[in-house]
Steps between C-alpha positions, in 0.01 A plus 500: 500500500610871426588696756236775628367789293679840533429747724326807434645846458263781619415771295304740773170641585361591172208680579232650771115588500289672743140461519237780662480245740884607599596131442833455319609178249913474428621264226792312523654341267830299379700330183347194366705107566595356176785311634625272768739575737808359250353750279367248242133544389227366659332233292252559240148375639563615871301814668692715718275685772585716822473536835540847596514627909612816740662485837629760728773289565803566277652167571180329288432264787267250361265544832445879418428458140124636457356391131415755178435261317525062386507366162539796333498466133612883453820661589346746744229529798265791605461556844353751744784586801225580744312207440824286500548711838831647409598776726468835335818668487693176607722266281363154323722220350364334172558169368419241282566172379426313133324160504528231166163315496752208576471594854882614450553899679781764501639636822338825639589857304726695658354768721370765340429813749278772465321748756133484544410874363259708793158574301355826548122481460365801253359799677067455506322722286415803558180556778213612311297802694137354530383824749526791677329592858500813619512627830452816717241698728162480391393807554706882508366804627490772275807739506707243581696194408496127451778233365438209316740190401433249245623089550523270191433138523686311255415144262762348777327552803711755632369887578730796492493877515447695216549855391217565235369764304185691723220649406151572588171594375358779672529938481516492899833328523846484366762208567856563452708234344651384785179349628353878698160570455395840599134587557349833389209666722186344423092599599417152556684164509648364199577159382871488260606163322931504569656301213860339453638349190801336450567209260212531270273432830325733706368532871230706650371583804184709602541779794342791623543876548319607823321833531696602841385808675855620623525754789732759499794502764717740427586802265882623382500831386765546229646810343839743562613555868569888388312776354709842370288797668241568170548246339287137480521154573258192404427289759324124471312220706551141512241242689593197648243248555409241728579229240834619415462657202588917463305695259507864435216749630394849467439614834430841669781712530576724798798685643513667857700841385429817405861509343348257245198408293392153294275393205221253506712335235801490775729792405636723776604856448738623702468869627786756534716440841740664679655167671421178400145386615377163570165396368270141556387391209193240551310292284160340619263224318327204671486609830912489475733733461891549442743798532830616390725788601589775305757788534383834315882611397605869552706538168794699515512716217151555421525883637482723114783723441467900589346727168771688385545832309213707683435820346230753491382743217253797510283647632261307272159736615378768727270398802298791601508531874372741802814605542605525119560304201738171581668292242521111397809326442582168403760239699626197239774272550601166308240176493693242767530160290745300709537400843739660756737203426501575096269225418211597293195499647257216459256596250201424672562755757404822488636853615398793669639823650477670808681869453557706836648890529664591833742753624744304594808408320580155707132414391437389861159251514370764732525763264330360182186638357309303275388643122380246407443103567516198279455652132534295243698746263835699514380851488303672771338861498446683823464819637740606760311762686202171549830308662612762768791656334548816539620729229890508473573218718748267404374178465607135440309244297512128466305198368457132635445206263244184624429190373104350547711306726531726755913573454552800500873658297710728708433869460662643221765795468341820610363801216646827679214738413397887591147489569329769223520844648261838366780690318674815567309749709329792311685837453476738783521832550473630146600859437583765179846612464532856375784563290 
């Protein structure tokens, strides 16, 4: 008899496929025996099949050999390594051996090693949203505020949170897209449908805006700390309410001051002062009210500057008198446009003059006698003999500028003027000179 058939010579792991159930088939396969071991062929008319088998055990020890495959009529074997129970990431031994239908069989293959690959399932499919709930209070007062989340639940079983699109359906409520629905005033309650969408789905839920009757806590007046002395300031009122909300009101307006004076529509005007003043401003409505300090300001600077250039012309006319005919003349001096400071004067102001005569030079207050108060031009006409001066007195005349405000300029620089006198006397003592 000829000596045993050849052993095999591997050629590897030829190929792998994974099914959706994440099982995994290998094939292994090697060269085909032709010969026997002297290397002459194997008879005509005899069948070679294999045997084919993995160990862990790199020594091939016959008691560890776990089977592929017997009486294989191919040279190769499918096989699944979990099924076979191969350890995943682990190293396997194959082998084989060839078998003549004479019952005559090659030794065992030489090892051939290879490491069990480590299968990573496929990620699942992507969760499919199948709805949305929404969630939040179910009703809001009106003025204020409610927020609302959304929760999908997805073709997986598993619910998350969601940031959707929001809207609703109703003129007495807005909802922000972060979820804030905000509740206009309303006469009577009203019923709003929220909505979220996200993912082609939508979500709704049904709440209600209550007609509250809020009482009013508190009022905050609002408006400058500081009035200038004739000028104005607007002044408003904000309520707070019992259910937290702060609207704004038109209340009664009231000051306790005479250096001061407001509108119905809140503006105070601020009166001319000498020193700064402090007024009270107070706003009532609803049985509340609220106040707010305010400091009438004494402007420096304000005060006009004196008229310059004062001058007089005439007489202008004759007055007949008692005592004898007395003439008119006219005072004028320059129109004051600027303050004391230079700055022109604001042009809603207006000025008037106060012109005064006395006799004497330092223009003492004592001393001053009054022409004339608070004209509106620059030209005055009077009749000294009317004023107390006496004919041929040397006089000294001045004017004041002041402002509707009250500020008054400085007096200006003194007209030196001799008050009209009757003439030379008459010749006396006429006589005819003979010659």
């Amino acid at each position: 008899m000829k000596k045993a058939a050849k052993v095999l010579f591997w050629i590897g792991i030829l190929a792998a496929l994974t099914t959706s159930a994440f099982a995994e088939t290998r094939t292994i396969s090697w060269d085909p025996v032709t010969t026997y071991t002297d290397g002459t062929p194997i008879d005509a008319g005899k069948t070679v099949t294999y045997s084919a088998y993995w160990t862990t055990d790199a020594g091939l020890s016959l008691a560890s050999l776990r089977t592929l495959g017997t009486s294989l009529a191919t040279t190769s074997t499918t096989f699944d390594p979990t099924v076979q129970g191969m350890t995943r990431g682990g190293t396997v031994y194959f082998t084989a051996k060839a078998v003549l239908n004479t019952g005559e069989e090659s030794a065992l293959s030489p090892a051939y090693a290879w490491v069990v690959p480590v299968v990573t399932p496929p990620p699942p499919p992507p969760a499919v949203l199948t709805g949305i709930a929404v969630s939040g209070p179910s009703s809001v007062n009106e003025g204020a505020t409610g927020t609302y989340t959304a929760t999908g639940t997805w073709d997986n079983g598993t619910t998350t949170a969601i940031s959707p699109t929001w809207s609703e359906n109703s003129t007495y409520a807005s909802i922000s897209s972060g979820g804030v629905l905000t509740a206009s005033a309303v006469t009577a309650n009203q019923t709003v449908t929220v909505t979220a969408t996200y993912g082609g789905r939508t979500g709704t839920m049904s709440m209600t805006i209550v007609n509250a009757a809020a009482v009013l806590s508190s009022i905050a007046v609002s408006g400058p700390s500081s009035v200038n002395e004739g000028a104005t300031g607007t002044y408003t009122a904000t309520g707070t309410w019992d259910n937290g909300t702060t609207t704004a009101i038109s209340p009664t307006w009231s000051e306790n001051s005479t250096y001061a004076s407001i509108s119905t529509g809140g503006v105070l005007t601020a009166a001319t002062v000498t020193a700064n003043q402090t007024v009270t401003v107070t706003a009532s409505y609803g049985g509340r009210t609220g106040t707010m300090i305010v400091t009438v300001v004494d402007v420096a600077g304000a005060a006009p500057a004196a008229p310059r250039n004062i001058d007089i012309a005439g007489p202008m006319s004759s007055v007949a008198a008692p005592s004898g005919s007395t003439e008119i003349y006219r005072l004028n001096w320059e129109q004051v446009t600027t303050n004391w400071d230079g700055t022109p004067i604001d042009p809603v102001r207006t000025v008037r003059y106060t012109a005064y005569w006395t006799d004497d030079p330092a223009l003492s207050a004592g001393s001053l006698h009054p022409l004339a108060s608070l004209i509106s031009g620059t030209a005055l006409d009077f009749n000294p003999s009317s004023n107390q001066m006496a004919k041929n007195q040397v006089v000294y005349l001045t004017v004041r500028a002041i402002l509707d405000t009250g500020d008054e300029s400085p007096l200006s620089a003194s007209l030196t003027w001799r008050v009209e006198n009757a003439g030379p006397v008459p010749p006396a003592k006429g006589k005819i000179i003979k010659k």
